[in-house]
VEXVEXRO-470130 format. One record per residue (C-alpha): residue number from 1; residue in one letter; chain; y, x, z. Coordinates in nm, 2 decimals, always signed. Layout:
N
NUM;A;A;Y;X;Z
...
# end
This chain:
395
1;X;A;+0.00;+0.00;+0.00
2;X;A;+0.33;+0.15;-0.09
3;X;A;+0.63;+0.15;+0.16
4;X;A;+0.88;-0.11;+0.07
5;X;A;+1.15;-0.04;-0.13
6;X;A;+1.45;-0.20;-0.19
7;X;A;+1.67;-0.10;-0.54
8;X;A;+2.00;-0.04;-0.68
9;X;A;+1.91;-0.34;-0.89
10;X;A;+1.83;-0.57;-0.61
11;X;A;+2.16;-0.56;-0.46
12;X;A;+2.32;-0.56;-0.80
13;X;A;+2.22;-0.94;-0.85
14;X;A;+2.24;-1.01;-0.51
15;X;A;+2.58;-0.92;-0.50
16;X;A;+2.63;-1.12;-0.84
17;X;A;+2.43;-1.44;-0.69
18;X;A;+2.67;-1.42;-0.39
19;X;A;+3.04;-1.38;-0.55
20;X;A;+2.94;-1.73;-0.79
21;X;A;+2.79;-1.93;-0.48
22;X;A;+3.07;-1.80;-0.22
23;X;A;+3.31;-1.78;-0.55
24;X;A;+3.20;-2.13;-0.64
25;X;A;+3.10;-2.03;-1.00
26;X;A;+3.35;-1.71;-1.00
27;X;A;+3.12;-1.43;-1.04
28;X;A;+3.25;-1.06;-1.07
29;X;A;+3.27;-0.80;-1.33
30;X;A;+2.99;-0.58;-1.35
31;X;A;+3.22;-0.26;-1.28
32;X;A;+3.37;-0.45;-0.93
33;X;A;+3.04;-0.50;-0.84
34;X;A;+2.89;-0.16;-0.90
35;X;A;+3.22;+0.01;-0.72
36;X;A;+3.17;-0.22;-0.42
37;X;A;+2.85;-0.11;-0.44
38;X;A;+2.89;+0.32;-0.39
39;X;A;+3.17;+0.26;-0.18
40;X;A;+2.96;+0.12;+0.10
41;X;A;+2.66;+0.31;+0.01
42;X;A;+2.90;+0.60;+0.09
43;X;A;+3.03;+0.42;+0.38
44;X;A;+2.71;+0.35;+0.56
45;X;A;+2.65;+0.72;+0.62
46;X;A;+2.91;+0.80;+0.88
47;X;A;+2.91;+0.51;+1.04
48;X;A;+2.71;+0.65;+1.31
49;X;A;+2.42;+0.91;+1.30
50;X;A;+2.14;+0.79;+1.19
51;X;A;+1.81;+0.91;+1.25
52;X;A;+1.74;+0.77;+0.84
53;X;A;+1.98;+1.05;+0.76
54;X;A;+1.87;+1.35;+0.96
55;X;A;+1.71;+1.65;+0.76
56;X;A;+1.66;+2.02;+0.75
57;X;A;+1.67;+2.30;+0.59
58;X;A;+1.60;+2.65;+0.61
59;X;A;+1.88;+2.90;+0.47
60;X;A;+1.82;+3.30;+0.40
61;X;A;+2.14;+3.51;+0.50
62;X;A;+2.04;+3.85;+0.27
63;X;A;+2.08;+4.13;+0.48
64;X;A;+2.38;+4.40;+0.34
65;X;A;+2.35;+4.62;+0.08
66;X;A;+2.55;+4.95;+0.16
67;X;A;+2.59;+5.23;-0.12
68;X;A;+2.84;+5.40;-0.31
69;X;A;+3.03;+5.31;-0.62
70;X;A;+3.31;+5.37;-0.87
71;X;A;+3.61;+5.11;-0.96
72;X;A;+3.81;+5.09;-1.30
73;X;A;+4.14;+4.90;-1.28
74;X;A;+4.17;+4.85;-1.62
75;X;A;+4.02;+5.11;-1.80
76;X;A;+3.64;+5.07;-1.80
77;X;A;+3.47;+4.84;-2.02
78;X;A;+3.57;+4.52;-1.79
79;X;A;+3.94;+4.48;-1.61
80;X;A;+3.82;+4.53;-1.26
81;X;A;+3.49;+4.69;-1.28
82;X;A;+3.27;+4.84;-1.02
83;X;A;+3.00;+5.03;-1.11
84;X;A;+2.72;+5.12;-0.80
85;X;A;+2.53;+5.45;-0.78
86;X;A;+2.18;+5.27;-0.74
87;X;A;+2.06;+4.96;-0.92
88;X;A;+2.13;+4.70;-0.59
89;X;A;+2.28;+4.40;-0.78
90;X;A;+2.09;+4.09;-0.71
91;X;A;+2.21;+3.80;-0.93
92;X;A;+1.98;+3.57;-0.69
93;X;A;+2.23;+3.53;-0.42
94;X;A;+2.54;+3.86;-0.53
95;X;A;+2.77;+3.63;-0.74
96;X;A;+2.89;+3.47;-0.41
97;X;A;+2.92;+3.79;-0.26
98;X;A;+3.16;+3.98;-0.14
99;X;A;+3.21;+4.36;-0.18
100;X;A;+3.38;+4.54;+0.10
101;X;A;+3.55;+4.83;-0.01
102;X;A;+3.82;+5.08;+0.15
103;X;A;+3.86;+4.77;+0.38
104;X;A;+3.94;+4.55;+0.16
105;X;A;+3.74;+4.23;+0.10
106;X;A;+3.71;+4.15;-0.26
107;X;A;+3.51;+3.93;-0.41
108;X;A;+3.22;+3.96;-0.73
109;X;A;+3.39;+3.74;-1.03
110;X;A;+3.05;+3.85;-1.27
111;X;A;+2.74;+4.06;-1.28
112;X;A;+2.71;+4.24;-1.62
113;X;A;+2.38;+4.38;-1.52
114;X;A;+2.20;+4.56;-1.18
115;X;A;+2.48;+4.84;-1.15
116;X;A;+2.80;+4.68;-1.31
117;X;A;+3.03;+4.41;-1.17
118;X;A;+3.38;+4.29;-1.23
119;X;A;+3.56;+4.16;-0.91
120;X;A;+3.86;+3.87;-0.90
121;X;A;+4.21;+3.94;-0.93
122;X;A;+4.21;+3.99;-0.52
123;X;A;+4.10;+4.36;-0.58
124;X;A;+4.25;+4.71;-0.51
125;X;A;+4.53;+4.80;-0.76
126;X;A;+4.42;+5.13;-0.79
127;X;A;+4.12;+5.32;-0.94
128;X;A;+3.83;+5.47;-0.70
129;X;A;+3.62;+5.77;-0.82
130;X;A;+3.24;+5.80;-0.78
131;X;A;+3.11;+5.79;-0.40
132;X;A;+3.32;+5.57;-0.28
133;X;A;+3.17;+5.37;-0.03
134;X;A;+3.16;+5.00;-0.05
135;X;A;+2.92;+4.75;+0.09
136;X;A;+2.77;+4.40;-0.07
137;X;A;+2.74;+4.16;+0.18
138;X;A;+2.70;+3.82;+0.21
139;X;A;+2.92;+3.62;+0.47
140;X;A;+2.80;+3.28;+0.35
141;X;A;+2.52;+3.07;+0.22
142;X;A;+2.58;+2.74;+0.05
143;X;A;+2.45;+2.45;+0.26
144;X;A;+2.27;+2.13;+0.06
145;X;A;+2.43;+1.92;-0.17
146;X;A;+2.40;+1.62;+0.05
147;X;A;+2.51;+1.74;+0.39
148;X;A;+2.72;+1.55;+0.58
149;X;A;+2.75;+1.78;+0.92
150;X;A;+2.54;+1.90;+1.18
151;X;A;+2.27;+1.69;+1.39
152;X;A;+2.48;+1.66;+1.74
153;X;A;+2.50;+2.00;+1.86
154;X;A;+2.46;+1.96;+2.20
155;X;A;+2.65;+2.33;+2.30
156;X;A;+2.86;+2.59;+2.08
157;X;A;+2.51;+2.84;+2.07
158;X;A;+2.27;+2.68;+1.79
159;X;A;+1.99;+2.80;+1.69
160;X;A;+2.00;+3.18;+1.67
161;X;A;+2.32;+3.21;+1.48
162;X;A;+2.54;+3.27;+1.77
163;X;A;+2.88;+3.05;+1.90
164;X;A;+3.09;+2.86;+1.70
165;X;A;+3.40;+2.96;+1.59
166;X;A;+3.65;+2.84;+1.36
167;X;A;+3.65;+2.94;+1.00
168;X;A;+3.99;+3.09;+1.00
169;X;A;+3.88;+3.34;+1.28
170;X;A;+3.58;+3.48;+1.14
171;X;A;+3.78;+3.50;+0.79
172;X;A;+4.02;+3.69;+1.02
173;X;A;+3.71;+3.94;+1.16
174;X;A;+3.62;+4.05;+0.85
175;X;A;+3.97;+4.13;+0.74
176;X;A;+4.05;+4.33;+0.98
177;X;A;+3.71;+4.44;+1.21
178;X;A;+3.45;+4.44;+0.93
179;X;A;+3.09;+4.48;+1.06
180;X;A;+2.71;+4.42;+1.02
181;X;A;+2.47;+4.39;+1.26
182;X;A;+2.33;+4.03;+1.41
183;X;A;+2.53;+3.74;+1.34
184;X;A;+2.71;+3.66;+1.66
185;X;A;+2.98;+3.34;+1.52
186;X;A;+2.88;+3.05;+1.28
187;X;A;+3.15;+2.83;+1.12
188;X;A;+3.09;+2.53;+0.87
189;X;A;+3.31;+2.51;+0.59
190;X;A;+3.40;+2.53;+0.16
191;X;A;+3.19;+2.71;-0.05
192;X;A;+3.40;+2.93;-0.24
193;X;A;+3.47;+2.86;-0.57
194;X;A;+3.19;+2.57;-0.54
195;X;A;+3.39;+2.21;-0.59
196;X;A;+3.22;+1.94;-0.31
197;X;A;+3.01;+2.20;-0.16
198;X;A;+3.02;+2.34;+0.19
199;X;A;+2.86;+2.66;+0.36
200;X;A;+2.74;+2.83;+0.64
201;X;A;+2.94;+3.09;+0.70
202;X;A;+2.86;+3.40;+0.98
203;X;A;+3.01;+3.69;+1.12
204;X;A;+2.89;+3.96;+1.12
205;X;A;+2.74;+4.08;+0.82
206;X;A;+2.35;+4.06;+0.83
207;X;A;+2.21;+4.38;+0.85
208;X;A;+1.88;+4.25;+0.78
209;X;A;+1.72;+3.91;+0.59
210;X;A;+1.76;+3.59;+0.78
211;X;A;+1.63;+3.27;+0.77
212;X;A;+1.78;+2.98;+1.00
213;X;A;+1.62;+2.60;+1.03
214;X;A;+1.91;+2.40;+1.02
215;X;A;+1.90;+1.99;+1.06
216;X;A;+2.21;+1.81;+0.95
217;X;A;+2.33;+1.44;+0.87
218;X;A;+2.29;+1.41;+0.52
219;X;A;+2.41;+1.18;+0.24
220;X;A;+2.12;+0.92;+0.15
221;X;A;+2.00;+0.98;-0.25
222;X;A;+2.26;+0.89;-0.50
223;X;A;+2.28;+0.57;-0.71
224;X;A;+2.28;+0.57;-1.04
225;X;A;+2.05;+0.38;-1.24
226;X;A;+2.14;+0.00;-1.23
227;X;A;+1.85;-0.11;-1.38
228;X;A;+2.13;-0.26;-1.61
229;X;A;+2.17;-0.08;-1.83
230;X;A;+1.96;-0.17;-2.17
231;X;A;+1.85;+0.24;-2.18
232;X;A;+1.67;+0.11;-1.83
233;X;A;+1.44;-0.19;-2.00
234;X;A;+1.41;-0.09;-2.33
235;X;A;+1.13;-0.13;-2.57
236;X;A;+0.80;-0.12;-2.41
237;X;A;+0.48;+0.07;-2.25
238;X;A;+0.11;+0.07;-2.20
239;X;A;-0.08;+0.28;-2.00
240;X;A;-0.48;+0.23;-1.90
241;X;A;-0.61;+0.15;-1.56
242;X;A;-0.59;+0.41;-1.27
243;X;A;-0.38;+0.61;-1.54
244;X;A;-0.05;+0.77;-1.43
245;X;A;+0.09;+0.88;-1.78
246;X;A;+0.29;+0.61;-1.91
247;X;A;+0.36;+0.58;-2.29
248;X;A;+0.65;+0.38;-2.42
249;X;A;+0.75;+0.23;-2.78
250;X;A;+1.09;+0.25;-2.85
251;X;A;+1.20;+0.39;-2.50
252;X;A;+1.54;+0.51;-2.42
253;X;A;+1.34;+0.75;-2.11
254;X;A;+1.54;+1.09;-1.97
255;X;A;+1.54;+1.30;-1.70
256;X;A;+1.83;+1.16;-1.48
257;X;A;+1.55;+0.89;-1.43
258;X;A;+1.32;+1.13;-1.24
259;X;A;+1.27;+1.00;-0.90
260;X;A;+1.36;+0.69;-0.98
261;X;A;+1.18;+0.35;-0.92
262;X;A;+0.99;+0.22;-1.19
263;X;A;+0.86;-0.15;-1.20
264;X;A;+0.57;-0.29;-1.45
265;X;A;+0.60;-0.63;-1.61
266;X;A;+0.33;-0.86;-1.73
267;X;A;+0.55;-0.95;-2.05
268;X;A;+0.63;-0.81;-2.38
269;X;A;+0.95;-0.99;-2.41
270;X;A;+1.06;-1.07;-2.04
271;X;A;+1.21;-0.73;-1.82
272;X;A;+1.04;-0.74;-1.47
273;X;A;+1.30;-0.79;-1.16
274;X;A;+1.23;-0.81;-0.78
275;X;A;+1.00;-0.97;-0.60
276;X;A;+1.25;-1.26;-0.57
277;X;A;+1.38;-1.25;-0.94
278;X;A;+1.27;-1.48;-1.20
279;X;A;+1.04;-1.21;-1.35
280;X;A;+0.86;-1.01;-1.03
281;X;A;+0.70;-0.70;-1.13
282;X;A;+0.34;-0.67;-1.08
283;X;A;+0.34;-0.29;-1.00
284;X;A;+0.55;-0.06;-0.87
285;X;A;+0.57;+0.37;-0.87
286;X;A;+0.85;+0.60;-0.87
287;X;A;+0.91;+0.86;-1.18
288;X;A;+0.80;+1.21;-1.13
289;X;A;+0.83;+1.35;-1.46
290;X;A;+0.98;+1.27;-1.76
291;X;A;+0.88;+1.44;-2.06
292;X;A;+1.01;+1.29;-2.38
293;X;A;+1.20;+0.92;-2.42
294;X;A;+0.86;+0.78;-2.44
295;X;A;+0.66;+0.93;-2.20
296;X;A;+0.66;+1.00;-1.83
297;X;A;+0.44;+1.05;-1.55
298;X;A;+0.43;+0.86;-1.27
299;X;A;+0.39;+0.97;-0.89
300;X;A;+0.03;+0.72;-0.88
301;X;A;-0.22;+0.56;-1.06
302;X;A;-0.18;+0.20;-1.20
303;X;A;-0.43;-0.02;-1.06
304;X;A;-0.40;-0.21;-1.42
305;X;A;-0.37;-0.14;-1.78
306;X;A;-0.09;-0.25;-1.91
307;X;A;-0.02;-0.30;-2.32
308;X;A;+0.31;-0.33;-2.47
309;X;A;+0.46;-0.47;-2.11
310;X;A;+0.79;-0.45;-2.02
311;X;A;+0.92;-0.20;-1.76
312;X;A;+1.24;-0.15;-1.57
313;X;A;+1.35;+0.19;-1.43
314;X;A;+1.64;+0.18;-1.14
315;X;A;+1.71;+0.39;-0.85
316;X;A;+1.62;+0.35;-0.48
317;X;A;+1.79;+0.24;-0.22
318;X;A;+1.77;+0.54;+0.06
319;X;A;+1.80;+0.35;+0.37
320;X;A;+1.52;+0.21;+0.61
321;X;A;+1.49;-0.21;+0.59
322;X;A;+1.71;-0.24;+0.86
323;X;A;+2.00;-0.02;+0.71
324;X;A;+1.95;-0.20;+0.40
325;X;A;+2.05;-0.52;+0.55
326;X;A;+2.42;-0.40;+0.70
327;X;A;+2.42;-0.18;+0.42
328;X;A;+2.41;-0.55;+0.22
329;X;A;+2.64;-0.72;+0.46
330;X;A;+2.92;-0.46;+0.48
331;X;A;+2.92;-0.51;+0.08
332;X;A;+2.94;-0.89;+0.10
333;X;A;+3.22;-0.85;+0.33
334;X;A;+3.38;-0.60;+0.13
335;X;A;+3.34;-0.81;-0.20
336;X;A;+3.46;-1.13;-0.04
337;X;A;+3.80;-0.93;+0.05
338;X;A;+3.84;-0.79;-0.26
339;X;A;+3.82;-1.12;-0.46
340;X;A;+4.01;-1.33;-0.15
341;X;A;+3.72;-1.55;-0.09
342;X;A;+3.75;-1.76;+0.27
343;X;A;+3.48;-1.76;+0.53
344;X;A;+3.57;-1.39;+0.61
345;X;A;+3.49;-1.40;+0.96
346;X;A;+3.16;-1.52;+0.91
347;X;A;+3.11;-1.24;+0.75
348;X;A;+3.23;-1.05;+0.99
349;X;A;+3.00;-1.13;+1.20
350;X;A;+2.69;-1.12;+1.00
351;X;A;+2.77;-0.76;+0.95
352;X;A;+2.84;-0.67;+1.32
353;X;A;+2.50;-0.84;+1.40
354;X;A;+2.33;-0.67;+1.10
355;X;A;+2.50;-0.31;+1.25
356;X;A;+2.36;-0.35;+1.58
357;X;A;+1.99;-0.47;+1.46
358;X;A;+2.01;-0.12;+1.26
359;X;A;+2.12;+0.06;+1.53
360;X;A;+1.81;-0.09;+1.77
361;X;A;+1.59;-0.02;+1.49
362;X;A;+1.70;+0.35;+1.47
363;X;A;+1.51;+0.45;+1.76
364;X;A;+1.15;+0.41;+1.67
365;X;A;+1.02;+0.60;+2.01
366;X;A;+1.13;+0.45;+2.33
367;X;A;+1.15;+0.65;+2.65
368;X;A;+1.27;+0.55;+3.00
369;X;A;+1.64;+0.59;+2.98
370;X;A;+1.74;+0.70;+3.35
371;X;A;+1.89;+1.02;+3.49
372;X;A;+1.70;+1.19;+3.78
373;X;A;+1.35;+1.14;+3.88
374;X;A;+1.13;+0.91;+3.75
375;X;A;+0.92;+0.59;+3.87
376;X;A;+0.79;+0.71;+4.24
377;X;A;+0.49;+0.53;+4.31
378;X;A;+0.51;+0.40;+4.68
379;X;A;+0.22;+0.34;+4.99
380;X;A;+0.23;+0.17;+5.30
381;X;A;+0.16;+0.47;+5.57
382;X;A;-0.12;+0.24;+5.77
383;X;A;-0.33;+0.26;+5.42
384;X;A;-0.30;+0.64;+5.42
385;X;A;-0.65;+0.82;+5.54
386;X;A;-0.49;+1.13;+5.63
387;X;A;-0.18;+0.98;+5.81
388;X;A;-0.07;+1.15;+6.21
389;X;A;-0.20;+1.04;+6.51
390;X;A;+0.11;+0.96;+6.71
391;X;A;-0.01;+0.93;+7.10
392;X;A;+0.29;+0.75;+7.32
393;X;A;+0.31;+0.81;+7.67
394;X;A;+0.25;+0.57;+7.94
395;X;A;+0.36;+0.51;+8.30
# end
């Protein structure tokens, strides 16, 4: 049995069937819908921290690479080119490094091959002869596309990488007190040069390879395929039973549809919808693979064969059941205000209930919530087999 799953589609139309009934008959454009849509789906991520949303990840910090090295100004065969004695340059993990050198942090613009680079503009205006020392080090490492922040540090030390500081101090550090050795501060902030991406960064310099488990709040999977769209139901497929391979005719298939959820149909002319729609599908996978616009491979075998079937690709929904529900509500609430519809406090409400069913739901394991000791089991003292003999006088 496969998890439930709930789709970009399916809140699509449900969005569409409530703007005509709470619209009475004024549904919205597709384009308000799909905006209302990804602004709540963005929304719902910071509204608190969801256990749904916590991952990891494990980073490697490359340790430094020290060596000597020549730099042209203007007259080798790149502006700004530095040229090591030994063949150190990585282009795994070097373009985002940067190159210490007379103390002065510059950093790699390009690696021509494993002993020439060019830096950026922020470079030494003057030439350096061979054996100058310099040394390649790496003072961050790009965090995943979809963090958010980290899982509620509970004190400034975290896990191995030393205390927090902010990123203008440790920028600070290795201006003017560059070092390697073990990385004793940790900041989060922008990637360099990397639009919408942020990094760990450390202080000091590695002096040996890392690696660092870190769990974050993340952004739930993006949404993207509507399900709409007539590339997402077009033509048809046919695939035999217990087969995972499915091969379509006239197909509009691609890779941005890899991981995406695919439903099979039991018509040739009808697209299948949700379990509630008009048209329910009669299987359900997600898309591994796509390999060509008609043909992909599927995460699990087809209990049926299906020929010349209809099939509709759209994304999932990344949220639990529960989160899918106030995920649902705040868009309801969000589309009524848009379009001026009445009953908003209704809605209100639904979504405030719908917020704090999610947030029950969030905490799958229960444990005694009390501070101190636990439960102390209690006795009476005349049931006790080894209780004193008390002997009171008399007279």
């Amino acid at each position: 049995m496969l998890p439930k799953l709930y789709t970009y589609y399916d809140v699509l139309r449900t969005l569409d069937n409530f703007a005509n009934a709470y619209g009475k008959g004024t549904s919205a454009n597709a384009e308000q819908l799909r905006e209302t849509v990804l602004d709540q789906y963005d929304r719902i991520a910071t509204a608190r921290d969801w256990l749904w949303l916590r991952a990891s990840r494990t980073l490697k910090l490359n340790a430094a690479v020290e060596t000597t090295a020549a730099f042209d100004l203007a007259d080798g065969s790149y502006a700004r080119q530095l040229t090591v004695a030994e063949a150190v340059l990585d282009t795994a993990w070097m373009y985002d490094a940067t190159v210490m050198i007379d103390d002065i942090a510059c950093e790699i613009e390009d690696i021509k091959s494993n002993t020439v680079c060019t830096l950026t503009t922020a470079c030494p205006q003057v030439d350096y002869a061979a054996g100058e020392a310099v040394t390649i080090c790496q003072k961050w490492v790009p965090l995943p596309n979809d963090f958010l922040g980290l899982w509620q540090p509970l004190e400034p030390s975290l896990h191995r990488l030393g205390t927090y500081r902010p990123l203008e101090e440790l920028q600070q550090l290795y201006e003017y007190d560059f070092q390697t050795g073990d990385p004793k501060f940790y900041s989060i902030g922008p990637a360099e040069g990397m639009y919408g991406t942020m990094a760990l960064h450390t202080y000091p310099a590695a002096d040996s390879d890392r690696e660092y488990t870190l769990p974050y709040k993340r952004r739930p999977r993006d949404l993207r395929i509507s399900g709409e769209d007539a590339a997402h139901y077009a033509g048809t497929a046919s695939i035999s039973a217990l087969g995972s391979t499915l091969t379509g005719v006239s197909t509009s298939w691609d890779s941005s549809m890899e991981g995406s959820v695919i439903w099979l149909g039991t018509s040739a002319t009808n697209a299948p919808t949700g379990l509630s729609g008009r048209y329910p599908y009669k299987e359900q996978r997600i898309v591994k693979t796509v390999t060509g616009a008609t043909s992909l491979t599927m995460d699990g075998p087809v209990a049926s064969a299906y020929t010349g079937v209809k099939c509709r690709v759209t994304d999932p929904v990344d949220l639990s059941p529960e989160l899918y529900r106030y995920f649902l509500a705040c868009a309801k609430l969000q589309l009524a205000i848009d379009r001026g519809f009445e009953g908003l406090g209704t809605l209100k409400a639904a979504a405030d209930e719908a917020l704090l069913q999610a947030a029950c739901a969030d905490a799958p394991v229960r444990h005694q919530r009390i501070a101190g000791r636990g439960r102390v089991a209690r006795s009476r003292l005349s049931d006790s087999s080894d209780r004193p003999v008390v002997t009171y006088p008399t007279g």
